[in-house]
N, C-alpha and C positions, 0 to 999 in steps of 0.2 A: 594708316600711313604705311607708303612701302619702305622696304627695304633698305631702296637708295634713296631715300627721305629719313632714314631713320636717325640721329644725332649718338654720336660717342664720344670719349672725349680719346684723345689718344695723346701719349708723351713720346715728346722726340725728346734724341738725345744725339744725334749725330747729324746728317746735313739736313734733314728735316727743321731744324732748328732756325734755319736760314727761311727768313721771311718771303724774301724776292721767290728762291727756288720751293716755295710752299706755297708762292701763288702762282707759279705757272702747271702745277701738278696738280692742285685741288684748290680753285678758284674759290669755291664756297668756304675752306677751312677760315675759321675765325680763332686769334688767340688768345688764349684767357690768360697769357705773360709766363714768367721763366721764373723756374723756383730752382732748389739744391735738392736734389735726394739723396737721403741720409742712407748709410748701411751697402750704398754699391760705388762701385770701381770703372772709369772708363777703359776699355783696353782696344788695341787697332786689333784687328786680323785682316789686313790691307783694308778693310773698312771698320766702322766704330760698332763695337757692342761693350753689355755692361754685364760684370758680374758681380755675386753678393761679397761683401767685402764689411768687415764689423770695423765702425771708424769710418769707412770709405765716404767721398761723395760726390757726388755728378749733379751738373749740370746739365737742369732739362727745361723743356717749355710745353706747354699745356696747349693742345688745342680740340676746338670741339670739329668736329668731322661731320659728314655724309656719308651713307652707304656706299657713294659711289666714288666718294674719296677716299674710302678703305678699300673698293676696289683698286683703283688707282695705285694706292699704297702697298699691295700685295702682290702685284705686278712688280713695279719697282724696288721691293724691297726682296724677289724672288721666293714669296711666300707659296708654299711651305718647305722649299730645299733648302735654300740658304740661309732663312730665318724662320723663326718660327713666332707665330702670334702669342703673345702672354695676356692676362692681367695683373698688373700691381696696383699696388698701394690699396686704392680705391677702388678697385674695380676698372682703372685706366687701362688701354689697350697700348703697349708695347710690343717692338718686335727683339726677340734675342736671337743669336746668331745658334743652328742649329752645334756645326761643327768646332768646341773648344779647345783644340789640342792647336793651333796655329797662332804667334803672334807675329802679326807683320807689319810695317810700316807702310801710312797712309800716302797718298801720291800727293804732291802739292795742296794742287788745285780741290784737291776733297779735302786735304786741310783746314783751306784758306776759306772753305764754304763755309762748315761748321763753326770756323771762329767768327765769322759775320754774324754768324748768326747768335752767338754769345754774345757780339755785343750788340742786334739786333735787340736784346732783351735785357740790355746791362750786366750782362752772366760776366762773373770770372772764366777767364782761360786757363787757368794753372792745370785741374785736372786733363784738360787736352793735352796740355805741351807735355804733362809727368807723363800720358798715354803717349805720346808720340816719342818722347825719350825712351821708356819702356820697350817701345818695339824697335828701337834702332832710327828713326828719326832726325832729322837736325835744323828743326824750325825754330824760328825765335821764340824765345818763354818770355813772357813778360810780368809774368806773375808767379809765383811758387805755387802747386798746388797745395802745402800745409801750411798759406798764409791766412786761409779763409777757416773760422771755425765757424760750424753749422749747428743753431738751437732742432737739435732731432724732431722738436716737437710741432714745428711748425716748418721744417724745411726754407729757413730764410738765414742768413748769414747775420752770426752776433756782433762778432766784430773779426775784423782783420787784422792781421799778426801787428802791422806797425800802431792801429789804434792803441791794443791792447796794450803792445813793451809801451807805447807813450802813456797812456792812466796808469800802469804799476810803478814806472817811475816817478809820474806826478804828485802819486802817492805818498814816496819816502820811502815807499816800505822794501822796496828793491831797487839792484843796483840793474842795470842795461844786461851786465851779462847772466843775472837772475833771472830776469824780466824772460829773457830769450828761452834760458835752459827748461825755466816752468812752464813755457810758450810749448816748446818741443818736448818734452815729458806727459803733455798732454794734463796739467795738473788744473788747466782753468777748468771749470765747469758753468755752464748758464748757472743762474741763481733764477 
């Protein structure tokens, strides 16, 4: 097998994410859906990169590639100046941005990619919109990014801030303004 036959899996986490504009850049990409990664942070630097963050979590989506759709991707992604190739987690092929000292706010239109592409894969947007507020931004938030909590162990979303205050008070055992403060203290834990 050459090269550009050879299969990787690679995680987007920015307009990559965006189905339409991942099939007209690498025809062959196939996705294997959209999980949360636990432990990073979305941030703009006029475009999207992630950094490690303890708590943090990004929404990403999986796809398997072609050699010549990581060409493709290295091109477009100005590999190796502007980003740089990683592997995480698994052994998956991400790109991070070389230069960390700059946050800057995304343009619309590459906002409005990315969030397509969240829901492209039913992803919360919260961390987009917290990253877009972060860098000075002023796009609609339709979701908080600390309403999603994420089981670390499997990168999938436990429950959502309103599930959760709803079954604590269901419970009895807390009152609405309990339910919130242990929500935001961080005190649930998956079981």
């Amino acid at each position: 097998m050459s090269f550009l036959e050879t299969k990787y899996l690679y995680m987007a986490y920015g307009m990559n994410t965006n189905k339409r504009a991942m099939e007209a850049r690498c025809p062959l990409a196939k996705p294997m859906g959209g999980f949360y990664l636990p432990n990073y942070r979305l941030v703009f630097r006029g475009v999207a990169d992630i950094v490690p963050e303890d708590g943090g979590v990004v929404p990403v989506v999986l796809w398997s590639i072609t050699g010549k759709c990581l060409q493709a991707l290295d091109r477009l992604e100005g590999y190796p100046h502007l980003y740089t190739r990683r592997k995480i987690n698994h052994g998956w092929l991400t790109y991070m941005m070389q230069d960390k000292t700059q946050i800057s706010k995304p343009n619309h239109n590459y906002y409005r990619m990315i969030e397509e592409g969240y829901k492209d894969f039913g992803l919360d947007d919260g961390a987009l919109s917290q990253a877009s507020d972060d860098a000075g931004g002023d796009f609609y938030r339709s979701r908080h990014f600390r309403d999603v909590r994420v089981d670390s162990r499997y990168g999938k979303p436990s429950k959502f801030k309103s599930d959760w205050i709803a079954d604590a008070m269901q419970s009895g055992k807390m009152s609405r303004e309990q339910a919130e403060y242990s929500w935001n203290q961080q005190e649930y834990r998956d079981s």
